[in-house]
C-alpha positions, -999 to +999 in steps of 0.1 A: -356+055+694-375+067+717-385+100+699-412+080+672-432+065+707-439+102+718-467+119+707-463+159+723-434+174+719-430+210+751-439+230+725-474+216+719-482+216+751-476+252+753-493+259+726-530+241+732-559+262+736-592+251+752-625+264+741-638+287+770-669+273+789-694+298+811-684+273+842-642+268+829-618+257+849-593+293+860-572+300+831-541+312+852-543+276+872-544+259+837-516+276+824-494+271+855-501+235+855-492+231+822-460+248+823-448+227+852-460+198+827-438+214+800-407+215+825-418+183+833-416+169+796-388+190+786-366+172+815-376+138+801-365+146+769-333+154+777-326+126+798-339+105+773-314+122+746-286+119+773-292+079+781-295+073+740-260+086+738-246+069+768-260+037+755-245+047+722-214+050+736-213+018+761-223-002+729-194+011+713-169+002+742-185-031+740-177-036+700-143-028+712-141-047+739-150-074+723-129-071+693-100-068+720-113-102+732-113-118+700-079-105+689-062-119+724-080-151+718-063-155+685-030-147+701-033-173+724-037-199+699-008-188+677+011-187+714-001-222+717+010-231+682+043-217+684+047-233+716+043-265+699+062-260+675+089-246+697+092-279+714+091-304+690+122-277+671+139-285+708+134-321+701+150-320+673+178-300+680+186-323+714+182-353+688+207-339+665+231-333+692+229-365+710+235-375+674+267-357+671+280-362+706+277-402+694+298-392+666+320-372+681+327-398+711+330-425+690+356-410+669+376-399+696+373-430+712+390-448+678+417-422+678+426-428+717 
């Protein structure tokens, strides 16, 4: 992402050559700064590559995270649904034998 933004890579930098004036700056200074620069860069490259891939992989946890969200909402409505149904089944069933307890009452009641 981060790579198309940055113009140098280490290398380049170890590579430039200046034209030599009569009144230059010290070569051996110039070339020590510039490989501290290099070390510099080279470090921010990698921790740029590491942070792309952490990213990468918290995004990926997230995805999950959130299918794993998604999937436990949909279980609680089917828990809700069956729930619903489950009670109006118990209705029914405690209808039926209310029903039957009549019947059975009432015929032993005509027998006694």
């Amino acid at each position: 992402m981060y790579q198309n933004k940055i113009t140098l890579t280490p290398q380049d930098i170890l590579e430039k050559e200046f034209k030599i004036d009569t009144r230059g700056y010290r070569l051996k200074e110039v070339d020590q700064f510039l490989d501290v620069i290099i070390g510099d860069y080279e470090q921010f490259l990698n921790i740029i590559n590491d942070l792309e891939k952490e990213k990468a992989d918290l995004l990926g946890e997230i995805m999950n995270l959130k299918q794993e969200l998604r999937n436990s909402k949909l279980n609680v409505e089917v828990a809700k649904n069956t729930s619903v149904n489950t009670e109006v089944n118990n209705v029914d069933v405690l209808r039926r034998l209310s029903q039957l307890e009549k019947m059975v009452y009432d015929l032993s009641n005509k027998n006694n």
